[in-house]
C-alpha positions in Angstrom: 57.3 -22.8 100.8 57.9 -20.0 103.3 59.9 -17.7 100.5 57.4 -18.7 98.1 54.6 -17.6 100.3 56.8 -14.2 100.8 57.1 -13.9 96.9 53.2 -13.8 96.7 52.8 -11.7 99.8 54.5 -8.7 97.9 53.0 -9.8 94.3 49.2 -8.6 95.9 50.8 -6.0 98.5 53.4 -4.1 96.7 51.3 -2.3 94.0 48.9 -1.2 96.8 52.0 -0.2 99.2 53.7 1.6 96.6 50.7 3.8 95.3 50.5 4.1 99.1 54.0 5.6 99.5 53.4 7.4 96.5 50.6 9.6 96.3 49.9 9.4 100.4 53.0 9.5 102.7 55.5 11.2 99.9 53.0 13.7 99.8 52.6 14.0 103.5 56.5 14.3 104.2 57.1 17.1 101.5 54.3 19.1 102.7 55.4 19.0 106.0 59.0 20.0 104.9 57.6 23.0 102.4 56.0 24.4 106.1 59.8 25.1 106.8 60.4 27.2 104.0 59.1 30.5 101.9 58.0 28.7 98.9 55.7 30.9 97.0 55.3 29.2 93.4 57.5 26.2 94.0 57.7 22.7 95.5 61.2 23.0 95.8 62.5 26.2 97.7 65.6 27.0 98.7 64.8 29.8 101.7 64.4 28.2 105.4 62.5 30.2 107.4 61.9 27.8 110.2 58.9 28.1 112.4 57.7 31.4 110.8 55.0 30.0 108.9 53.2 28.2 111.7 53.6 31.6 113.5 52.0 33.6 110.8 49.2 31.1 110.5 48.0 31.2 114.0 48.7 35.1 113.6 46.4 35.3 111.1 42.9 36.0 112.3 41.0 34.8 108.7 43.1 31.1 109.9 41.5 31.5 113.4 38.2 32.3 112.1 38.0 29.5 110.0 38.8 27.2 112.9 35.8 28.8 114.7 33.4 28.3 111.7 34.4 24.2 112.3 33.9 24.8 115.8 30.5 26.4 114.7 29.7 23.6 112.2 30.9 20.6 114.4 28.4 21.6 117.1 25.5 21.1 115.3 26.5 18.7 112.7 28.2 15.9 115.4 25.0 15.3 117.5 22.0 16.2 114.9 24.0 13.7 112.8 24.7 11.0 115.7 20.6 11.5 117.0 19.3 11.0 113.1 21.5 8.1 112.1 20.9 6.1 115.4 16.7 7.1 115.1 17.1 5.7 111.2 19.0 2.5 112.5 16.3 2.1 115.3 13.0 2.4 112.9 14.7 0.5 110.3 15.1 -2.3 112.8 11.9 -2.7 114.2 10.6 -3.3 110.3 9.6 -6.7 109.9 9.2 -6.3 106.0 11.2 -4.9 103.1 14.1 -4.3 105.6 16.9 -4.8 102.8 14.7 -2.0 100.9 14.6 0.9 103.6 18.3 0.1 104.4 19.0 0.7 100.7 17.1 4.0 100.3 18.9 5.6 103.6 22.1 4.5 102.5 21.8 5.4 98.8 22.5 9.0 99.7 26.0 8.2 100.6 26.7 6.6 97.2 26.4 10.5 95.8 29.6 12.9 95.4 29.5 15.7 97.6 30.1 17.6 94.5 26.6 17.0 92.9 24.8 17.2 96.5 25.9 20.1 96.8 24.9 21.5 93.2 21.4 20.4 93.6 20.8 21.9 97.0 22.3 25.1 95.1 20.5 25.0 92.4 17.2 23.2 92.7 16.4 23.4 96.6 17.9 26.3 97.8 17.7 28.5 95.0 18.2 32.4 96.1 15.1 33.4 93.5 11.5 32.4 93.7 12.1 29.3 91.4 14.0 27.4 93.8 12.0 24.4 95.7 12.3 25.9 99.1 11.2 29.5 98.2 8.4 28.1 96.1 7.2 26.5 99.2 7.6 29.6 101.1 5.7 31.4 98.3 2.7 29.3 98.9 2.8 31.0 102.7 2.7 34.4 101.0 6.6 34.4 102.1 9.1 36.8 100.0 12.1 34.8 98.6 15.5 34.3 100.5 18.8 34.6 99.0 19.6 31.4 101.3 23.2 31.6 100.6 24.1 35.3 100.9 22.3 36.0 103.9 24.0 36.6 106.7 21.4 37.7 109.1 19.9 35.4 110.1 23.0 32.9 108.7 20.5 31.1 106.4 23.4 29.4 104.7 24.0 27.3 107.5 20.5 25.8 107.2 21.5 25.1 103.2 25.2 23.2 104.5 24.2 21.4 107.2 20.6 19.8 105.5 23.1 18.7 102.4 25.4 17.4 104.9 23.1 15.3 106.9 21.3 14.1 103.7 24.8 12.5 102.6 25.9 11.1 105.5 22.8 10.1 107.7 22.5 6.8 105.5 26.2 5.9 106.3 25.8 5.6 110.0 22.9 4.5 110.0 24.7 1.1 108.5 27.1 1.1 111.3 24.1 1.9 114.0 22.4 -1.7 112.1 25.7 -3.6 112.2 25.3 -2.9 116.1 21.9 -3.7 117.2 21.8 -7.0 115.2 24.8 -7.9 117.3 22.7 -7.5 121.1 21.7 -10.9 122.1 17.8 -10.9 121.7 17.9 -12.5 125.1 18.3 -9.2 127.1 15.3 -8.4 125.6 13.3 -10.7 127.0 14.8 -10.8 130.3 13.9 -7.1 130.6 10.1 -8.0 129.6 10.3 -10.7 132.3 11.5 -8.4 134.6 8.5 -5.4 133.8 10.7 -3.1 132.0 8.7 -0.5 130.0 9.2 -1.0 126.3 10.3 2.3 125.1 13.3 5.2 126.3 13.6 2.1 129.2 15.1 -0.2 127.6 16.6 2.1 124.9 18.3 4.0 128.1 19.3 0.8 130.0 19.9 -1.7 127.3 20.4 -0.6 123.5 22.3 2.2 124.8 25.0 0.6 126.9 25.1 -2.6 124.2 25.6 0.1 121.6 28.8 2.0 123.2 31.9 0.9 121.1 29.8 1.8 117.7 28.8 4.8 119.2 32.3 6.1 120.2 33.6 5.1 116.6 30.5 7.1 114.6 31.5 10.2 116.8 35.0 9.6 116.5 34.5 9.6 112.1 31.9 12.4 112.3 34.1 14.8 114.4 37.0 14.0 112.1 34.8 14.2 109.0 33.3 17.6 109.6 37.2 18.5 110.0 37.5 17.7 106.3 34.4 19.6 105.1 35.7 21.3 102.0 33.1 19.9 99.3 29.7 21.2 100.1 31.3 24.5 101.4 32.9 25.2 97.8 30.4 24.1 95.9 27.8 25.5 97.9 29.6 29.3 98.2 31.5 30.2 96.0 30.8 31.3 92.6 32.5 33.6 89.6 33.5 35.7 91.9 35.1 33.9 94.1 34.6 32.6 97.8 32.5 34.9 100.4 34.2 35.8 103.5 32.0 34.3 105.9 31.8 30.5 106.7 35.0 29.4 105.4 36.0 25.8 107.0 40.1 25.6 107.5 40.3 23.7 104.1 38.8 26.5 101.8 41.0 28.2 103.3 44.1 26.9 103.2 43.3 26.0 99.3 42.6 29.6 98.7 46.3 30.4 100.7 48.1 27.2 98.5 46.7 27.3 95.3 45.3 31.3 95.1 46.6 34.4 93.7 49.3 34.0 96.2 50.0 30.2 96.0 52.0 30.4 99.4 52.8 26.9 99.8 55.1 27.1 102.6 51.9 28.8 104.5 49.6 26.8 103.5 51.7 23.5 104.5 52.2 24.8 107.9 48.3 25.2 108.0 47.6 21.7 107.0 50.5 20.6 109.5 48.5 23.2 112.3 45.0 21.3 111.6 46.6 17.8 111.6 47.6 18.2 114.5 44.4 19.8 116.0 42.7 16.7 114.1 44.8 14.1 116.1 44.8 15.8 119.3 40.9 16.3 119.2 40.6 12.5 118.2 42.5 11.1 121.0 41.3 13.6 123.6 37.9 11.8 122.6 39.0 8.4 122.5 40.4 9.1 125.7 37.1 10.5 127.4 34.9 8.0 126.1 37.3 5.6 126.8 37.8 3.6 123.6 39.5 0.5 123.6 39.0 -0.3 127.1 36.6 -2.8 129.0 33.6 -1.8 130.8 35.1 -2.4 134.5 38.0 -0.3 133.5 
């Protein structure tokens, strides 16, 4: 019984571990290995160079400047993000009818690729002529059009990335912010009642709040970790014929511009990816650490 228990244990696991192994940590191990070497137009090179690509890459001020547009974009997509999603959860819990439907319609957003999110925004919303849905509105003010992704002063493109983002991503945690408050015990409620506290940012501040800490700590932990990973909306959003602008360019434009551009530099853009992996786990448990995750409340 126990070996043929063991027999059906790999039957369901195996395919899954193997794709696993093979397009996940394969991948991972040989880019790691390629950030040892000059391999410019190979997977397979010869010269070791050591550490020199990780020492070009934080040489490189186009690298660092791309770290500082995340740093740019993770301070005002983390908390708008964290504010709108918990405000969505809240409202959407207080409704007494159609519930299931307002939970669908926030969430539906998040069934969308990036890909087309960010195509409509370009195209339809934040058009740079006067047909666009943004500038028509403007229009109506007696406003002149704005070329919402070329100008730089004021950074209007920002306004056009971080709208799509939100938009996609709102509905997500929003579901996680639900998952949450349906879990506090209605009877803290009513003990707060009993006891005359105001209904309102009270017993938001002294009871949803604190009930809500371990969901809260895991939707900043995925959103810090997500905006990390921008690339979609960024590309899609930026570039165009002739390539991508100069300015806001997250680290994974550009290491795909360093890895599969004109130069293909794969050693250099390995040892990127190695560089922000590392900046990715760091960050991650530095916050887990601070807000304490994993740990009891008298700890």
């Amino acid at each position: 019984m126990r070996h043929r228990r063991a027999l059906w244990f790999w039957v369901f696991v195996g395919p899954f571990a193997a794709g696993l192994a093979l397009f996940t940590y394969i991948p991972l191990l040989w880019s790691v290995g390629l950030s040892f070497f000059d391999a410019h137009n190979t997977v397979t090179p010869t010269h070791f160079v050591g550490l020199d690509n990780y020492t070009a890459m934080l040489r490189d001020g186009a690298f660092t400047g791309s770290l500082r547009t995340f740093l740019v974009f993770t301070a005002f997509i983390v908390p708008v993000t964290f504010a709108l999603s918990l405000a969505l959860a809240l409202m959407v819990n207080r409704v007494r009818r159609a519930r299931a439907f307002f939970r669908s319609v926030f969430f539906l957003p998040a069934a969308c690729s990036y890909v087309v999110a960010a195509l409509i925004w370009k195209m339809s919303i934040f058009n740079g002529v006067r047909f666009g849905l943004a500038n028509t509105v403007l229009g109506w003010f007696g406003t002149d059009p704005v070329a919402w992704l070329s100008t730089t002063h004021p950074p209007w493109y920002w306004l056009v990335i971080v709208t799509v983002r939100l938009w996609l991503q709102a509905g997500f945690y929003m579901i996680l912010f639900l998952a949450g408050l349906q879990r506090i015990d209605p009877v803290l409620y009513e003990a707060a009642d009993v006891d005359g506290a105001r209904p309102g940012w009270t017993v938001l501040r002294h009871i949803t709040l604190p009930q809500l800490r371990a969901t809260s700590v895991a939707v900043l932990l995925l959103l810090v970790i997500n905006a990390f990973q921008a690339f979609d909306e960024f590309y899609n959003l930026l570039s165009d014929a002739r390539g991508y602008p100069p300015y806001a360019r997250p680290p994974l434009v550009y290491l795909y511009y360093t890895a599969l551009g004109q130069g293909q530099n794969l050693g250099l853009g390995s040892a990127g990816a190695v560089i922000l992996a590392l900046i990715i786990a760091i960050v991650t448990v530095g916050q887990a650490r601070w807000l304490r995750l994993g740990q009891s409340e008298g700890q």
